[in-house]
C-alpha positions in Angstrom: -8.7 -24.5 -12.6 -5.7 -23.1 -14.0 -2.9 -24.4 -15.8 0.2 -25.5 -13.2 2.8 -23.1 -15.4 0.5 -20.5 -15.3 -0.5 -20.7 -11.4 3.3 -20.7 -10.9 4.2 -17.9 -13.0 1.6 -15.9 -11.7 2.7 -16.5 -8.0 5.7 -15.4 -8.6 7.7 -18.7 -8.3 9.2 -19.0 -11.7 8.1 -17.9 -15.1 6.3 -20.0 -17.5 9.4 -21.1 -19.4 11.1 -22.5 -16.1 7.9 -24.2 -15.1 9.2 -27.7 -16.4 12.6 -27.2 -14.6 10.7 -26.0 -11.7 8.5 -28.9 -11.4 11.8 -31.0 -11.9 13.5 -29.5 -9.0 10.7 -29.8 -6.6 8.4 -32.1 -5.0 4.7 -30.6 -6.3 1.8 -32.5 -6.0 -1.3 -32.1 -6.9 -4.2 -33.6 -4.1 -1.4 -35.6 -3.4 0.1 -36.9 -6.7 3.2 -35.9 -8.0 2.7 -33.5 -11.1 5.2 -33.8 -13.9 3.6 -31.8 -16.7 3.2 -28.0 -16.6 0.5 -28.2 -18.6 -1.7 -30.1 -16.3 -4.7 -27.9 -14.6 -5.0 -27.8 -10.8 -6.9 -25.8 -8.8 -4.3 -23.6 -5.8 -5.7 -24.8 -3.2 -4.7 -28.2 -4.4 -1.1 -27.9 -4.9 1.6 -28.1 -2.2 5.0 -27.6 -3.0 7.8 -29.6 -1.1 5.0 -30.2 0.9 4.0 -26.7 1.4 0.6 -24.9 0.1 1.2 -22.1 -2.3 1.9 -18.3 -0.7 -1.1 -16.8 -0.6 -2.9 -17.8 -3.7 -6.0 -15.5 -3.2 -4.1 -12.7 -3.8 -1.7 -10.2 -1.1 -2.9 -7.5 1.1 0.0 -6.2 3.0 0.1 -2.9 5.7 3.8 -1.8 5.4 5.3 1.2 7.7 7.2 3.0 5.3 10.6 4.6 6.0 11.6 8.0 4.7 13.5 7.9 1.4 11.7 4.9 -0.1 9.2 5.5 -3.2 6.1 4.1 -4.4 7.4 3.8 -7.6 8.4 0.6 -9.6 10.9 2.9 -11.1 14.0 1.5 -10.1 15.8 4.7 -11.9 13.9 7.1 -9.3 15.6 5.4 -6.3 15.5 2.9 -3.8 11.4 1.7 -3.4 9.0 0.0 -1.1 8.7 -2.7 -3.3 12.7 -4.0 -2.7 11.2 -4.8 1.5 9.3 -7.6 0.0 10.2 -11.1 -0.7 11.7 -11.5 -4.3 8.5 -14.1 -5.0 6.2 -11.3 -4.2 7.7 -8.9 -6.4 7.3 -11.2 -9.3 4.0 -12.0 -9.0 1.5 -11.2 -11.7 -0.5 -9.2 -11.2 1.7 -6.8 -9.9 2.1 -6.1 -6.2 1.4 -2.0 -6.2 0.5 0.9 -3.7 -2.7 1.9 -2.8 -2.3 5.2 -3.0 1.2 7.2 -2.5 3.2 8.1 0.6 6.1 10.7 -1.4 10.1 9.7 -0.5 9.9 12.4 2.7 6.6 10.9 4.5 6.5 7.6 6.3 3.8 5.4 7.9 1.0 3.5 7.0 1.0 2.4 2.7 -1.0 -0.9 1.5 0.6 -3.3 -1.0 -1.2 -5.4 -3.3 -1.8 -7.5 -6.3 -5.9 -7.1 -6.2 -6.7 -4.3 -9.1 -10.2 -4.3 -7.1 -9.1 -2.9 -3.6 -7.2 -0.9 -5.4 -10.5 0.7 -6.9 -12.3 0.4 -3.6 -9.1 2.7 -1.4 -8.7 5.2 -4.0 -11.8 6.0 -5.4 -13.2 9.3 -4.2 -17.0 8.2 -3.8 -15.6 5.8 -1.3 -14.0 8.5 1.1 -12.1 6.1 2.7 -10.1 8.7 5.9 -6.7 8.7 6.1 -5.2 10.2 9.4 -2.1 11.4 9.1 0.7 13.2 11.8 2.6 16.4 11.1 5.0 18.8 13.0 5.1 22.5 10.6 7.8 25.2 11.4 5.4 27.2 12.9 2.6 27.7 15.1 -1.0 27.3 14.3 -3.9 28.9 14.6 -6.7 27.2 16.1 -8.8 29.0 13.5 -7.2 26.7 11.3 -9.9 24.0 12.6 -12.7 25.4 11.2 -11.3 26.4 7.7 -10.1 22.6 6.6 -13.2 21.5 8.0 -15.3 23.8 5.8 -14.6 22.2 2.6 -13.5 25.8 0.7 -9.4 25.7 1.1 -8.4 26.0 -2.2 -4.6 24.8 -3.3 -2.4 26.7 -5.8 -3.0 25.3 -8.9 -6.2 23.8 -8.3 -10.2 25.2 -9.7 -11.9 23.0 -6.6 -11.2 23.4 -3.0 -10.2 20.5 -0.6 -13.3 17.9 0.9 -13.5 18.8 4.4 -11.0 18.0 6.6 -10.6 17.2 10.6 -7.9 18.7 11.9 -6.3 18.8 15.5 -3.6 20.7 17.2 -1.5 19.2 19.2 -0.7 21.2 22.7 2.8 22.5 21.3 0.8 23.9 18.2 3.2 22.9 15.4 1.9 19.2 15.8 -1.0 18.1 14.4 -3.4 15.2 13.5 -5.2 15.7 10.3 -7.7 13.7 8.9 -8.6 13.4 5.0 -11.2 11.6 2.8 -9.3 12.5 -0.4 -6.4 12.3 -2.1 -4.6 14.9 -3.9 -1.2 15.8 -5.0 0.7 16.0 -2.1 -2.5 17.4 -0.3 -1.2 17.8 3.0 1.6 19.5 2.6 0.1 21.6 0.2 -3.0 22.2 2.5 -0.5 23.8 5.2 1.4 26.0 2.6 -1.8 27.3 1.6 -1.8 28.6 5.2 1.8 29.6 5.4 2.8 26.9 7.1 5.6 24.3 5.8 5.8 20.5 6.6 8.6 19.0 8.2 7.7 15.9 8.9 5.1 13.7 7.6 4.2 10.3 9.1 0.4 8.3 8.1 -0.9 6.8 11.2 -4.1 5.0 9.6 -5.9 4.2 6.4 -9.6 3.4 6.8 -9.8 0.6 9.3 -6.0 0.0 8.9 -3.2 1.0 11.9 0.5 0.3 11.7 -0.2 -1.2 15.1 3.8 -2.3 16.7 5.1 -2.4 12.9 8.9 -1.0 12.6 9.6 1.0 10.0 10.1 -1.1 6.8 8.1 -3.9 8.2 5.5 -5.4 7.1 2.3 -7.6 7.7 -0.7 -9.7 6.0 -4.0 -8.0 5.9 -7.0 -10.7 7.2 -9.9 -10.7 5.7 -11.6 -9.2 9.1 -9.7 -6.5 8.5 -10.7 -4.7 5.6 
C-alpha cells in the first residue's frame, strides 16, 4: 500500500503538493469510499478516479513507430522528441517513461517506451541478445559476399578494438535494400557496419525488436505492450 499523494504523483496525475487540491477537484474513492486525505494508504488497484481505475498502475510498456526527426532524448534543447507523442500524464510519471535503446533523429520504426528500469535491463543488456531487424536502402550496390562477412562475427568499426557479434544480413533483389539482423547494440552500428564496407545509409527504418513488430502502427503512433507479448 502506498500513500494516495504518492500513487498520484508517481502516475503522473499531479505532484505531491497538488494532491489535496487534486483529491478536492475529483471524485476518488478508495474500494468505494470517498478519500479526502492525501495521506491515507490505498493499494492502485483500489482507487478509481471519477469513477475510473488508475492508467496503468503496473507500470507502461509502449511500441511506438518513430518518425524521422524525433530523438530519444529528454533533452528538450536537442530538438523535438519521442517523448512529446505521449499523453502529458505519461510524461510526468515517475519513474520516468524512457527508451529502450536509441533509434538516432534520421532512422524510424520500431522504439519501446517505458517506466520499468527492469525491461530496460532485460532489452539492452548484451548477454540477453535480444535481435533487432532493421531495413536499409545504401547508395550503392552490394555484394553478396557481404553475407558471409557480417555473419562471421570479425567486421571491425572505426574506432572500435572488438569486431561486431555476427550479424544476418539479406539483400534485397535491387541490391541497395537490405534486411539486417543484430543481437547488439552499438553506436550507430548499422550505419557504421555499411561504411565499413564503403557503403552509406540513406535510409534507416527498424522493423522488429525481439518478439515486438510495429504491426499497422503509423508513424508517431503508438500502442500498449500485453503481457503475452514480451
Amino acid at each position: 500500500m502506498r500513500r494516495l499523494d504518492l500513487l498520484l504523483a508517481n502516475l503522473g496525475y499531479c505532484s505531491r503538493r497538488e494532491a489535496r487540491d487534486f483529491l478536492k477537484r475529483h471524485a476518488i474513492t478508495v474500494k468505494g469510499i470517498t478519500a479526502r486525505n492525501p495521506a491515507d494508504k490505498a493499494r492502485a488497484e483500489d482507487v478509481r478516479i471519477d469513477g475510473e481505475p488508475l492508467d496503468h498502475p503496473d507500470g507502461l510498456l509502449l511500441v511506438l513507430n518513430k518518425p524521422t526527426g524525433l530523438v530519444c532524448s529528454h533533452d528538450e534543447r536537442e530538438g523535438p522528441r519521442v517523448y512529446d507523442l505521449l499523453p502529458e500524464r505519461w510524461r510526468a510519471r515517475n519513474p520516468q517513461v524512457t527508451s529502450i535503446g536509441r533509434l538516432d533523429k534520421d532512422t524510424s520504426g520500431l522504439i519501446l517506451l517505458t517506466d520499468q528500469t527492469e525491461l530496460v535491463h532485460k532489452y539492452t543488456s548484451p548477454k540477453h541478445k535480444v535481435p533487432k531487424l532493421y531495413g536499409a536502402t545504401v547508395d550503392r550496390e552490394l555484394s553478396p559476399d557481404l553475407v558471409p562477412l557480417f555473419a562471421a562475427g570479425t567486421l571491425l568499426l572505426d574506432g572500435e578494438d572488438t569486431p561486431c557479434a555476427p550479424a544476418s544480413l539479406r539483400i534485397l533483389d535491387d541490391r541497395r535494400t537490405a534486411e539486417l539482423v543484430l543481437t547488439e547494440g552499438k553506436y550507430h552500428q548499422v550505419r557504421r557496419m555499411f561504411a565499413a564496407v564503403g557503403a552509406t545509409v540513406l535510409t534507416l527504418h527498424r522493423v522488429q525488436f525481439g518478439k515486438l513488430a510495429l504491426g499497422d502502427l503509423v508513424p508517431g503512433a503508438f500502442r500498449p505492450v500485453g503481457e503475452s507479448e514480451i
